[in-house]
PDB file of the backbone (N, CA, C, O) and the ligand in Angstrom, with CONECT records:
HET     ZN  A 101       1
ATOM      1  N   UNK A   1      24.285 -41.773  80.186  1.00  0.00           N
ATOM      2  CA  UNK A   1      25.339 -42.582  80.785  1.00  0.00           C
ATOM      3  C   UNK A   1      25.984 -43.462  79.712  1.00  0.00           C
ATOM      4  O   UNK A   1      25.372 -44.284  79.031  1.00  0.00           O
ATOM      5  N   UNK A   2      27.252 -43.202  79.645  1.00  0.00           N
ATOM      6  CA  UNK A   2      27.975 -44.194  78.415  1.00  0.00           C
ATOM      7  C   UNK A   2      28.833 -45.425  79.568  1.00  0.00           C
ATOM      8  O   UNK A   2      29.223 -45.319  80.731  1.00  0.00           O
ATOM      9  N   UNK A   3      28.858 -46.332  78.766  1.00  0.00           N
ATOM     10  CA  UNK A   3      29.420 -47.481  79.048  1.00  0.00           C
ATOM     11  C   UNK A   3      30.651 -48.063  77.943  1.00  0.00           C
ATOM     12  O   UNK A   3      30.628 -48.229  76.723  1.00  0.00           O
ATOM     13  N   UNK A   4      32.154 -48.375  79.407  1.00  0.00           N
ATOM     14  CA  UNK A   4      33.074 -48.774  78.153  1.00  0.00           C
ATOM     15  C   UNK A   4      33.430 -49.933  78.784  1.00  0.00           C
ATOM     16  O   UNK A   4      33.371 -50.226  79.978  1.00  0.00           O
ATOM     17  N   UNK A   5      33.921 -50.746  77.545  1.00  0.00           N
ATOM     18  CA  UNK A   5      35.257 -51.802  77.901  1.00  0.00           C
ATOM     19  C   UNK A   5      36.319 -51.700  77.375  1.00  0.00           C
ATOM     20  O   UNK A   5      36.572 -51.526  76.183  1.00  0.00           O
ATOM     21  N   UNK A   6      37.015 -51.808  78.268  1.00  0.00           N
ATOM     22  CA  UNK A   6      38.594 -51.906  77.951  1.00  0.00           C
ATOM     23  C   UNK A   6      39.133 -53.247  78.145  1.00  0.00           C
ATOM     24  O   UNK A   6      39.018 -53.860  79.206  1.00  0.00           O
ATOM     25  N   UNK A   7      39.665 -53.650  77.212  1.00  0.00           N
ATOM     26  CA  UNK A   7      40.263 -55.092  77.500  1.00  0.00           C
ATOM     27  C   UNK A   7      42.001 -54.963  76.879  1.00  0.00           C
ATOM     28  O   UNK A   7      42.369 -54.850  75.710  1.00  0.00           O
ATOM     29  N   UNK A   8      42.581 -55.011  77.758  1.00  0.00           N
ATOM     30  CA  UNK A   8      43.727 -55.194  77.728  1.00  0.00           C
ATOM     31  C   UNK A   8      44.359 -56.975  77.280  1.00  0.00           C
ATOM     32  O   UNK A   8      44.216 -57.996  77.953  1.00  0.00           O
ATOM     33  N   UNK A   9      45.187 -56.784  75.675  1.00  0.00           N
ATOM     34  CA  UNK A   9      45.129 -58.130  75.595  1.00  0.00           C
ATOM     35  C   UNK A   9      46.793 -58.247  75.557  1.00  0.00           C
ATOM     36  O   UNK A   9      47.289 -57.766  74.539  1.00  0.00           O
ATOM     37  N   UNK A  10      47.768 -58.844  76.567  1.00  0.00           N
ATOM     38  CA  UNK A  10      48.886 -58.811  76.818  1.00  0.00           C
ATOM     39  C   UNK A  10      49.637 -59.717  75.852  1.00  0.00           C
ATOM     40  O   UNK A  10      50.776 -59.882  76.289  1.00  0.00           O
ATOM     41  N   UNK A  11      49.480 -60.237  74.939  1.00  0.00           N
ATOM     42  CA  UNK A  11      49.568 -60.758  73.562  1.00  0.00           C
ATOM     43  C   UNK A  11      49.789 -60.473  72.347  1.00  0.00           C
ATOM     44  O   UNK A  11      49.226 -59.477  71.890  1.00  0.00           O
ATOM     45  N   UNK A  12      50.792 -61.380  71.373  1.00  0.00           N
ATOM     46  CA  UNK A  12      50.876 -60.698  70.131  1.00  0.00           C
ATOM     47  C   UNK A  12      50.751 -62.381  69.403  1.00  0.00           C
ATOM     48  O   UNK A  12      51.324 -63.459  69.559  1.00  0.00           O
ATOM     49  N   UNK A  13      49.614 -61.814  68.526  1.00  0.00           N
ATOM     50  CA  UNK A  13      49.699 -63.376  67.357  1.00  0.00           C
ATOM     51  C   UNK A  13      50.549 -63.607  66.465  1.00  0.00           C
ATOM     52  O   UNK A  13      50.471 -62.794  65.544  1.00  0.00           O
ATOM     53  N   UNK A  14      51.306 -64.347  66.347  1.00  0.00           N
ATOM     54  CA  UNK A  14      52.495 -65.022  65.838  1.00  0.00           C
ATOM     55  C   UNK A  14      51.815 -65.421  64.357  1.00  0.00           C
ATOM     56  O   UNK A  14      52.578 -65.823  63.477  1.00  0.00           O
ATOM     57  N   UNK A  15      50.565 -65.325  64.119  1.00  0.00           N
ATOM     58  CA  UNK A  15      50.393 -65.630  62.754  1.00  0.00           C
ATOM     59  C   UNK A  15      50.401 -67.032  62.842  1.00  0.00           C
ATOM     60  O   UNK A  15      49.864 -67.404  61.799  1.00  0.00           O
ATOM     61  N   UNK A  16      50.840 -68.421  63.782  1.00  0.00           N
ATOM     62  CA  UNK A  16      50.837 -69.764  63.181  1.00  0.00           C
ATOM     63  C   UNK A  16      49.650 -70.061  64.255  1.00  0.00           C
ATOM     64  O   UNK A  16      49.187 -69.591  65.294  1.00  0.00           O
ATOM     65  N   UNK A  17      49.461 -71.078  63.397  1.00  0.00           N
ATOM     66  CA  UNK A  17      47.886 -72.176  64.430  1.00  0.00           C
ATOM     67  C   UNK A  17      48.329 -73.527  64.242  1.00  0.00           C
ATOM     68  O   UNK A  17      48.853 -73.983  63.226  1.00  0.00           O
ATOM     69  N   UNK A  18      48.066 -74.139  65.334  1.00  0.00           N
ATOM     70  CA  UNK A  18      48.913 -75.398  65.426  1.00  0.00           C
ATOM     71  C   UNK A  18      47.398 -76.098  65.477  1.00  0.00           C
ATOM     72  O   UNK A  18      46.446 -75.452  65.914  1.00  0.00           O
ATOM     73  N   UNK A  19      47.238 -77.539  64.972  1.00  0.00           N
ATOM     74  CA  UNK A  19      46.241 -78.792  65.018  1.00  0.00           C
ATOM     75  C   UNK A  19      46.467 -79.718  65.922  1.00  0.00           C
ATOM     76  O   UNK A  19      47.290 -80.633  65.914  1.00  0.00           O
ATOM     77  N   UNK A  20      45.490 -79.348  66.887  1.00  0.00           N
ATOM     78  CA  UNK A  20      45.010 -80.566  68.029  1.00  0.00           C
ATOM     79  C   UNK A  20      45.629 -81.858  67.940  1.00  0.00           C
ATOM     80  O   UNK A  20      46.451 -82.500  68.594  1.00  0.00           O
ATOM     81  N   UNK A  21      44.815 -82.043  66.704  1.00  0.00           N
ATOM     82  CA  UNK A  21      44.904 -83.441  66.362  1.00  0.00           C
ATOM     83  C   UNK A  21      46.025 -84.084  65.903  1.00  0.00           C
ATOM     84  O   UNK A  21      46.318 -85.239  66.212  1.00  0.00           O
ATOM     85  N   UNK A  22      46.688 -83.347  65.148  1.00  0.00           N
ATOM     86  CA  UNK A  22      48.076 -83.885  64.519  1.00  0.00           C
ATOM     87  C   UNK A  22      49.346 -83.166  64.458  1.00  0.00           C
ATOM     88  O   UNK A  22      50.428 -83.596  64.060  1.00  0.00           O
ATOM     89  N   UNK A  23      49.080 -82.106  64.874  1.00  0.00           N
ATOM     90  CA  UNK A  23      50.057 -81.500  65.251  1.00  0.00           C
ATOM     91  C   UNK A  23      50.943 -79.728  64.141  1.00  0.00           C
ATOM     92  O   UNK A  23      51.678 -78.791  64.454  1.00  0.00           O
ATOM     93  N   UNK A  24      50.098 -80.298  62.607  1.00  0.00           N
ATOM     94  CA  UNK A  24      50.543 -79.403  61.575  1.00  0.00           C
ATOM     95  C   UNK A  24      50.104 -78.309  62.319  1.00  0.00           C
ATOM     96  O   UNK A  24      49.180 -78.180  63.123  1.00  0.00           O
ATOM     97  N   UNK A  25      51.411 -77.134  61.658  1.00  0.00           N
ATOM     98  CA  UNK A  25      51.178 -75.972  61.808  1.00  0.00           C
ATOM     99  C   UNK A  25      50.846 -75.110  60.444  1.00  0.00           C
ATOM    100  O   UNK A  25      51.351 -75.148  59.322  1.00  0.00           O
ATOM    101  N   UNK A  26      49.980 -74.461  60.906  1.00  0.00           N
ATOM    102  CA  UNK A  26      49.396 -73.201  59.438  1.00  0.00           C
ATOM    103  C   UNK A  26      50.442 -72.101  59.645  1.00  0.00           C
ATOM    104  O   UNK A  26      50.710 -71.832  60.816  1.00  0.00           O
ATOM    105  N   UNK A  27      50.898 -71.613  58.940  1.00  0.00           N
ATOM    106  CA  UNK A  27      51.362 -70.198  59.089  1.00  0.00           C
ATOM    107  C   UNK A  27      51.389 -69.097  57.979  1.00  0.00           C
ATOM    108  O   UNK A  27      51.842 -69.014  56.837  1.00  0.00           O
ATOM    109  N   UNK A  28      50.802 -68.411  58.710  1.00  0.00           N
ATOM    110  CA  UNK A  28      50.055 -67.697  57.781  1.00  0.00           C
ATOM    111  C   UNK A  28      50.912 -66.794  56.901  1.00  0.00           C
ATOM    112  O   UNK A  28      50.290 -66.081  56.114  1.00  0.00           O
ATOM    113  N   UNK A  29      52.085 -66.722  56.909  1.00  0.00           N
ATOM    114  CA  UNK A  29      53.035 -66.256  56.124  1.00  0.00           C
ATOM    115  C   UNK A  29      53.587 -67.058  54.828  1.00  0.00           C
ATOM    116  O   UNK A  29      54.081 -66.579  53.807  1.00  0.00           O
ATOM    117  N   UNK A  30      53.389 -68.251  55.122  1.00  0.00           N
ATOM    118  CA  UNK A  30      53.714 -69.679  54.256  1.00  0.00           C
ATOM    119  C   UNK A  30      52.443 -69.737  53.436  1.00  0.00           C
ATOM    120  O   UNK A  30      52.587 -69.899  52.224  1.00  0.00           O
ATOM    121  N   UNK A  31      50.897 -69.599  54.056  1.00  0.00           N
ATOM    122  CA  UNK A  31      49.626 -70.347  53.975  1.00  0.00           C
ATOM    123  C   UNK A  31      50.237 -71.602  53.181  1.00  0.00           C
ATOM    124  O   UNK A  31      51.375 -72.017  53.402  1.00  0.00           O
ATOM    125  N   UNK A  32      49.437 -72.120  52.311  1.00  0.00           N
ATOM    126  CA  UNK A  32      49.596 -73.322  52.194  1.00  0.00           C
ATOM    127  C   UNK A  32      49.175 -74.018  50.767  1.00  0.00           C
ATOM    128  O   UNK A  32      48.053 -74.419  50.457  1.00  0.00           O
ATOM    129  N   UNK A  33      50.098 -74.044  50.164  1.00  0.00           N
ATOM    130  CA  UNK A  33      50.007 -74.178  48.481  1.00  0.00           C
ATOM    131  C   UNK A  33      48.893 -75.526  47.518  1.00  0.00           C
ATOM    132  O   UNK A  33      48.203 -75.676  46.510  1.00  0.00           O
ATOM    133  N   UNK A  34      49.570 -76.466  49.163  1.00  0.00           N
ATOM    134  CA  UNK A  34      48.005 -77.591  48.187  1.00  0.00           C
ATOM    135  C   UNK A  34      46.963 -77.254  48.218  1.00  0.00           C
ATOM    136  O   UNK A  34      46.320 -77.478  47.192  1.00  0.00           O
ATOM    137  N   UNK A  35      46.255 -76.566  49.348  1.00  0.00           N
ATOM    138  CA  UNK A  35      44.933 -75.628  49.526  1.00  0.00           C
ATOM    139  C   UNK A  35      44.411 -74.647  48.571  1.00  0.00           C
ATOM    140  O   UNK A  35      43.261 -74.268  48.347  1.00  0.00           O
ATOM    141  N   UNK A  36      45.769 -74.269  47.966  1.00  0.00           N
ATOM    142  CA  UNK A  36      45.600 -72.879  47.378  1.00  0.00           C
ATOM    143  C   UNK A  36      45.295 -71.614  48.250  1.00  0.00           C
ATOM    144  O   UNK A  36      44.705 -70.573  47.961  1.00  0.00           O
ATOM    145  N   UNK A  37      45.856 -72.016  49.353  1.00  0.00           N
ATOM    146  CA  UNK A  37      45.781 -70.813  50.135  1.00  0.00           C
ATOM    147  C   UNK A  37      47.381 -69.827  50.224  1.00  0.00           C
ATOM    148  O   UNK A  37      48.425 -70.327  50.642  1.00  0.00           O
ATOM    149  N   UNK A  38      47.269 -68.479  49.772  1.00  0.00           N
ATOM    150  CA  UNK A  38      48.169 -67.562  49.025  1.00  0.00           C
ATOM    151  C   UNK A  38      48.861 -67.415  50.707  1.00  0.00           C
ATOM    152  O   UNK A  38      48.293 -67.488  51.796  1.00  0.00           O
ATOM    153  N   UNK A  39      50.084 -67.220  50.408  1.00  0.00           N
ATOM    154  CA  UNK A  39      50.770 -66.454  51.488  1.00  0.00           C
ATOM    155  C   UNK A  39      50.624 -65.364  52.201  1.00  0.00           C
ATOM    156  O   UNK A  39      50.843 -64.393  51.477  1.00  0.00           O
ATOM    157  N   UNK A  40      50.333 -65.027  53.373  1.00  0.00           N
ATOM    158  CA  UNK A  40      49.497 -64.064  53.910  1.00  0.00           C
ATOM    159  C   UNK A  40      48.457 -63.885  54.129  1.00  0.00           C
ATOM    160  O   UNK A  40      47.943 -62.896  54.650  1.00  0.00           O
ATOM    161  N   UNK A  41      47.842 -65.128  53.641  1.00  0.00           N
ATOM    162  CA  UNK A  41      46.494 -65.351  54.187  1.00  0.00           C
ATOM    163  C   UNK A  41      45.725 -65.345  55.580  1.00  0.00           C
ATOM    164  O   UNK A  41      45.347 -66.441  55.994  1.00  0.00           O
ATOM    165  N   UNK A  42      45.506 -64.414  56.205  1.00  0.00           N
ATOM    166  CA  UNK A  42      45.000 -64.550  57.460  1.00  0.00           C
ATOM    167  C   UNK A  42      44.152 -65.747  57.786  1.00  0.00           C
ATOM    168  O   UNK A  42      43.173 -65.869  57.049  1.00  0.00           O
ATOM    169  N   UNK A  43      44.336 -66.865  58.930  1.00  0.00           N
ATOM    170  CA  UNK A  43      43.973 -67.931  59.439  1.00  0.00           C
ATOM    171  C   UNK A  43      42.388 -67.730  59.482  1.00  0.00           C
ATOM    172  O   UNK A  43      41.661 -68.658  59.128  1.00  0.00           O
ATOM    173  N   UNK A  44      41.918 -66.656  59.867  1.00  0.00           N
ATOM    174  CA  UNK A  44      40.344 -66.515  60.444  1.00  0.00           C
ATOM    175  C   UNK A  44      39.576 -66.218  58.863  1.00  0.00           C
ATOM    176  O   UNK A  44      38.456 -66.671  58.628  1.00  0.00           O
ATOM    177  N   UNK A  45      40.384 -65.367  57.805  1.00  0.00           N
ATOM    178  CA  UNK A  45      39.887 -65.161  56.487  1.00  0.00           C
ATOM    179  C   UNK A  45      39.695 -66.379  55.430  1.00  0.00           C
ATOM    180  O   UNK A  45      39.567 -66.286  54.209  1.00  0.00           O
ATOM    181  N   UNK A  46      39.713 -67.728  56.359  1.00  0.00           N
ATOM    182  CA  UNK A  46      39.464 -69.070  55.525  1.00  0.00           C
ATOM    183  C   UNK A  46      38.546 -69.676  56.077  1.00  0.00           C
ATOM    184  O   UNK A  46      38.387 -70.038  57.243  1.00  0.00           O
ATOM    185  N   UNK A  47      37.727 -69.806  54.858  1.00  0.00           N
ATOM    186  CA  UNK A  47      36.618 -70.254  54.759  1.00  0.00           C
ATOM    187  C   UNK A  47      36.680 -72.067  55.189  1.00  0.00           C
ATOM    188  O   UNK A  47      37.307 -72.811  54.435  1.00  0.00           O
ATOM    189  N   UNK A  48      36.211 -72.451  56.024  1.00  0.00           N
ATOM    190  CA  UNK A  48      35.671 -74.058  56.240  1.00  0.00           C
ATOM    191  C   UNK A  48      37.864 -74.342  55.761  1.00  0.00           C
ATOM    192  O   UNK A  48      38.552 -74.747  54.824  1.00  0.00           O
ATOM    193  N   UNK A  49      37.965 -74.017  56.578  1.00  0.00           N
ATOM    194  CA  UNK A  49      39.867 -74.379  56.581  1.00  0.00           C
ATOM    195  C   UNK A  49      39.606 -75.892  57.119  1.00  0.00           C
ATOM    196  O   UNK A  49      38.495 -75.998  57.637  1.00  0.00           O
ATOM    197  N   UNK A  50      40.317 -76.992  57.116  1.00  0.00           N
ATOM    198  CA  UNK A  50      40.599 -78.157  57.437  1.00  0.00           C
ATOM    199  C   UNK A  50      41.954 -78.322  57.253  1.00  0.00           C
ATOM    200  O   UNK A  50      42.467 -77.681  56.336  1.00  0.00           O
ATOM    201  N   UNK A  51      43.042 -79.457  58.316  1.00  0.00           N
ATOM    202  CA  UNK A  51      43.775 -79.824  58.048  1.00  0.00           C
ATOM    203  C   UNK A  51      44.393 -80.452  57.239  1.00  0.00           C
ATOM    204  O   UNK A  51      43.936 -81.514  56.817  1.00  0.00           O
ATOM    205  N   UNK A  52      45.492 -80.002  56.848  1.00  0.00           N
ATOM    206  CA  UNK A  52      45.660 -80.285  55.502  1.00  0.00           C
ATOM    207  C   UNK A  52      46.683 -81.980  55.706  1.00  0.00           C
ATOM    208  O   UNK A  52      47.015 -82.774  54.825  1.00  0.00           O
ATOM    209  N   UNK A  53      46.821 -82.007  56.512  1.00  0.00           N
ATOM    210  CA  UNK A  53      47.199 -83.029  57.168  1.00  0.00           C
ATOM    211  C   UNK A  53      46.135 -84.544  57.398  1.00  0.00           C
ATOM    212  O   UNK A  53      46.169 -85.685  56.936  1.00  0.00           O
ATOM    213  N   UNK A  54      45.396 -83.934  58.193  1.00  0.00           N
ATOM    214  CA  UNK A  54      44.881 -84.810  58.896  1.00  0.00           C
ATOM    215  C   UNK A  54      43.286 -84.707  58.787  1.00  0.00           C
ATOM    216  O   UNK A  54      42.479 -85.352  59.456  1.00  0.00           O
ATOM    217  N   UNK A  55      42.924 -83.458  57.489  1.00  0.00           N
ATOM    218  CA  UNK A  55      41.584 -83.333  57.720  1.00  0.00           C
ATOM    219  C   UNK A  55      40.668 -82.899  59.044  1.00  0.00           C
ATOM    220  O   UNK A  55      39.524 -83.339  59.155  1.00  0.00           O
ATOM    221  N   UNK A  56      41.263 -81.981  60.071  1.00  0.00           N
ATOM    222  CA  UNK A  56      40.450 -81.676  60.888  1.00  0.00           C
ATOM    223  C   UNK A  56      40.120 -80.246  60.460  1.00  0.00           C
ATOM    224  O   UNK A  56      40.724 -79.471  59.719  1.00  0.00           O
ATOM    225  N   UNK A  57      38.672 -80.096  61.334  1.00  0.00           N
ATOM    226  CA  UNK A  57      38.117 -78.967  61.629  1.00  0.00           C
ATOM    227  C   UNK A  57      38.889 -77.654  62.079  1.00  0.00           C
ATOM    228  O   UNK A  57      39.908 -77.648  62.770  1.00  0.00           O
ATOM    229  N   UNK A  58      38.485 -76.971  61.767  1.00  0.00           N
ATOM    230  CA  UNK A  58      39.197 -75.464  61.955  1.00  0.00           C
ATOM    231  C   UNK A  58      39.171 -75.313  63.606  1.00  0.00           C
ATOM    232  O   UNK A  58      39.890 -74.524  64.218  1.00  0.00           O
ATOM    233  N   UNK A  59      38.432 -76.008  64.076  1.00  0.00           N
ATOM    234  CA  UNK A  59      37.734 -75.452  65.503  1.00  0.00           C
ATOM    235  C   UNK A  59      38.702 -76.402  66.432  1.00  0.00           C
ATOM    236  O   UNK A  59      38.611 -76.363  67.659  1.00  0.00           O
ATOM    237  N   UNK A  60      39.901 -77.500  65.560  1.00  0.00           N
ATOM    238  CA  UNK A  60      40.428 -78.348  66.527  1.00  0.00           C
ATOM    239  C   UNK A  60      41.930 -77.397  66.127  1.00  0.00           C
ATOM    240  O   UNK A  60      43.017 -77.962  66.254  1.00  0.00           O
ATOM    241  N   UNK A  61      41.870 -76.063  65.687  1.00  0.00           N
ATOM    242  CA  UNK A  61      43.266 -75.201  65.693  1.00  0.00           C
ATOM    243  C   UNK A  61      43.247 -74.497  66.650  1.00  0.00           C
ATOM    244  O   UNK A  61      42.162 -74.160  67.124  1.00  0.00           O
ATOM    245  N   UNK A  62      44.503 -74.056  67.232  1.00  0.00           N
ATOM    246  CA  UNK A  62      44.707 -73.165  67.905  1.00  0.00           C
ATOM    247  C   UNK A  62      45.858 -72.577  67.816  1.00  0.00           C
ATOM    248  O   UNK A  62      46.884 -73.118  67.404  1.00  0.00           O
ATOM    249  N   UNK A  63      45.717 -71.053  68.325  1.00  0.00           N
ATOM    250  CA  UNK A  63      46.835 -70.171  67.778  1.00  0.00           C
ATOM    251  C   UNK A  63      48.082 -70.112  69.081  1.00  0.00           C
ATOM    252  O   UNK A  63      48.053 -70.296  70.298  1.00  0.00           O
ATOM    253  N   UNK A  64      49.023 -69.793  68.193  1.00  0.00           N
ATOM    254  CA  UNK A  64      50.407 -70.017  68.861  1.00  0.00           C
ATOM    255  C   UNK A  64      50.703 -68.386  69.095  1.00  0.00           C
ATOM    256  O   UNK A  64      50.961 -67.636  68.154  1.00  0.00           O
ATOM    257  N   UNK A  65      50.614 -67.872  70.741  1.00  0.00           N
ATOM    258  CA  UNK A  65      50.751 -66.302  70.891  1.00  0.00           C
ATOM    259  C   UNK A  65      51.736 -66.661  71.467  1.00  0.00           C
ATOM    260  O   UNK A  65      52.086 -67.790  71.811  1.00  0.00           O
ATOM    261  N   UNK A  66      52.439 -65.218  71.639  1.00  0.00           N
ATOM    262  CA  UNK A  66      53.548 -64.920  72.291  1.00  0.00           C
ATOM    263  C   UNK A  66      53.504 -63.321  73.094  1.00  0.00           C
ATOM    264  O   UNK A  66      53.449 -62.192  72.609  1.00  0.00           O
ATOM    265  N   UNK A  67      53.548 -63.755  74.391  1.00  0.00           N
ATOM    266  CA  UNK A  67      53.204 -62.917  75.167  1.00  0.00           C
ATOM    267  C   UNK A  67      54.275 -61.915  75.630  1.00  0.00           C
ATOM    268  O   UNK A  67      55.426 -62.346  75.560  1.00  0.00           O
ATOM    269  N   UNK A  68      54.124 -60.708  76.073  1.00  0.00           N
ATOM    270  CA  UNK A  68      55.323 -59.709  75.939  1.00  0.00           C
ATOM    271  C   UNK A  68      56.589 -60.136  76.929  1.00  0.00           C
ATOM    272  O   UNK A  68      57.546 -59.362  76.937  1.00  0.00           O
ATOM    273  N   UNK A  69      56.626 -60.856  77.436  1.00  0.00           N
ATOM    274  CA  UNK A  69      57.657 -61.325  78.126  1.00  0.00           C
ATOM    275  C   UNK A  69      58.833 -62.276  77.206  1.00  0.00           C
ATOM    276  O   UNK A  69      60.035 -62.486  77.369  1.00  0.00           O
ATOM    277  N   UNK A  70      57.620 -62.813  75.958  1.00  0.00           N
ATOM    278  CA  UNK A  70      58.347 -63.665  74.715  1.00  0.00           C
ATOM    279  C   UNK A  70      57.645 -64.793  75.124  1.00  0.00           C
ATOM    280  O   UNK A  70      57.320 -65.200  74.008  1.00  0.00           O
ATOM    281  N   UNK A  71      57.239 -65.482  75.790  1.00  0.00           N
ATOM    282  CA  UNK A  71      56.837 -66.686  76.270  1.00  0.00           C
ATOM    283  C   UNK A  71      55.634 -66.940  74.893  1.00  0.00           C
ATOM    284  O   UNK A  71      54.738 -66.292  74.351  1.00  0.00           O
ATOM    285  N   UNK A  72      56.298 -68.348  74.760  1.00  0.00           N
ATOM    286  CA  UNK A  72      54.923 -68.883  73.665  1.00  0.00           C
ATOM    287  C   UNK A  72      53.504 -69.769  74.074  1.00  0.00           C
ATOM    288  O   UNK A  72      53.491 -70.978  74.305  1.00  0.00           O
ATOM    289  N   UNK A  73      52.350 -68.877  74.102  1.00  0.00           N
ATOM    290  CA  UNK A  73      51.361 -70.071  74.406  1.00  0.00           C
ATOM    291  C   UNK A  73      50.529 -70.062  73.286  1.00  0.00           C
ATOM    292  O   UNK A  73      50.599 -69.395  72.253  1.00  0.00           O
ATOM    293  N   UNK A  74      49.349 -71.312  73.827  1.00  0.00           N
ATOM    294  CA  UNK A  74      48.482 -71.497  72.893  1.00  0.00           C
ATOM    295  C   UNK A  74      47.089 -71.466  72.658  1.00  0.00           C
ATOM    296  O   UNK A  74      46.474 -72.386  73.198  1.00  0.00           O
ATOM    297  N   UNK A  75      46.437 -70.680  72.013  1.00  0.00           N
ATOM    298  CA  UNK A  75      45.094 -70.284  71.921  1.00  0.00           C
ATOM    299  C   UNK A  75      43.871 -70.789  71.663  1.00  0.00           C
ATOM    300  O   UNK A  75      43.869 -70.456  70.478  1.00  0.00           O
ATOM    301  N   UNK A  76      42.687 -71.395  71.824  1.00  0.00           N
ATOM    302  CA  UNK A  76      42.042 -71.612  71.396  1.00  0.00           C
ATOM    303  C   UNK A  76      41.154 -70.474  69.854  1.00  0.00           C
ATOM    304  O   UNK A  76      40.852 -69.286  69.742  1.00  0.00           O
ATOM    305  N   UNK A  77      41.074 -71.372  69.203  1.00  0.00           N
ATOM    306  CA  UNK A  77      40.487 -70.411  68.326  1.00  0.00           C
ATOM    307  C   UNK A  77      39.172 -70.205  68.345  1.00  0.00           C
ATOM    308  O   UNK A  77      38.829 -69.368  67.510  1.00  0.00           O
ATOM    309  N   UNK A  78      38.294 -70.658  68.991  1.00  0.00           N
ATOM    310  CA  UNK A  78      36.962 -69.657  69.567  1.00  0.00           C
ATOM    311  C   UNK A  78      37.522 -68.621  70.419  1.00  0.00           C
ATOM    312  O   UNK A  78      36.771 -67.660  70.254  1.00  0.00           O
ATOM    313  N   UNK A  79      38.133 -68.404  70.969  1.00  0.00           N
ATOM    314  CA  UNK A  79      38.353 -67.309  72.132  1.00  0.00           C
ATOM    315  C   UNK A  79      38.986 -66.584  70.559  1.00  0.00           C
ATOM    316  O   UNK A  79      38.402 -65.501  70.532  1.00  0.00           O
ATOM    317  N   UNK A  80      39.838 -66.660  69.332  1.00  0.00           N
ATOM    318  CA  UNK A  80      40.209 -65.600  69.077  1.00  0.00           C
ATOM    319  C   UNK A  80      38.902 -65.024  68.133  1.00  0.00           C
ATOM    320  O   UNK A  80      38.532 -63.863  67.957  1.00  0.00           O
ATOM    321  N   UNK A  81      38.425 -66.146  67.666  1.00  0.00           N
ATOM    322  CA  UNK A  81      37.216 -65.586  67.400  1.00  0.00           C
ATOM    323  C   UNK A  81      35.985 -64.683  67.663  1.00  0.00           C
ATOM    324  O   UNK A  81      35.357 -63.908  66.942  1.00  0.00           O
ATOM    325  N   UNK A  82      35.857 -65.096  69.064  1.00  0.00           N
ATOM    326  CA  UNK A  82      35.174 -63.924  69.749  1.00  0.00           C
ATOM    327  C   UNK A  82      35.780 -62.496  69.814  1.00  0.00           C
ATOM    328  O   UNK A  82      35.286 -61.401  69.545  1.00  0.00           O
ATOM    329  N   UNK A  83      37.301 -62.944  70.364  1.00  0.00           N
ATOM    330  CA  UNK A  83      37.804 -61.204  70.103  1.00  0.00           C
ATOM    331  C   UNK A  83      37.713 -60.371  68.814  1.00  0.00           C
ATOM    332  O   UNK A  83      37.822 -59.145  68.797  1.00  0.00           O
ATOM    333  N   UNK A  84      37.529 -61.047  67.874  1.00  0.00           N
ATOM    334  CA  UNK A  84      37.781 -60.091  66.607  1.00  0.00           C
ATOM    335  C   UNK A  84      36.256 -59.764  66.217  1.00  0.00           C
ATOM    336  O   UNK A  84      36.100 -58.989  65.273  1.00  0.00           O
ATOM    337  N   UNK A  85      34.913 -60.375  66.970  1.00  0.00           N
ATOM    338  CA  UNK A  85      34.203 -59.904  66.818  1.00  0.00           C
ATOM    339  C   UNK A  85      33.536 -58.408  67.651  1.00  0.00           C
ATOM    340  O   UNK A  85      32.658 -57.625  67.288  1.00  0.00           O
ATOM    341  N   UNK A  86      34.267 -58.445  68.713  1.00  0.00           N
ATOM    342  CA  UNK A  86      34.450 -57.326  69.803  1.00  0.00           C
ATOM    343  C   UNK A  86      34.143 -55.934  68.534  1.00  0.00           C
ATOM    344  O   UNK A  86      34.175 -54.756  68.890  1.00  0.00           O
TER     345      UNK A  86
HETATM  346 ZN    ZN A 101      45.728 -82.067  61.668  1.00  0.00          ZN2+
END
């Protein structure tokens, strides 16, 4: 007997993560030059990331999706975390 999941995710990541706390946005097309983080840097491929702003935790970002209708919401980044471990 095999067992599947299918998860349908009605979403497309926009590549930016916005901070809880202060509001900066990462985008991962920009990344972010005082960091030394190169352009194109995928958000989840950084190590102990902090705001570059405000000094927060990676875990107070969340990602900015846009859902197929166009509508923009916003993600927690444990939930995208878990998905990419799927
Ligand atoms: Zn911040």
């Amino acid at each position: 007997m095999s067992s599947s999941l299918s998860i349908y995710i009605q979403f497309n990541f926009i590549g930016k993560y916005e901070c809880q706390a202060c509001g900066y946005i990462y985008d991962e097309s920009v990344g972010n030059e005082k960091k030394g983080i190169a352009p194109g840097t995928p958000f989840n491929e950084i190590e102990k990331f902090r705001c570059p702003q405000c000094g927060a935790n990676k875990k107070y970002f969340v990602a900015d999706v846009e859902t197929l209708s166009g509508e923009n919401h916003r993600m927690h980044s444990s939930i995208i975390l878990s998905i990419n471990a799927l």
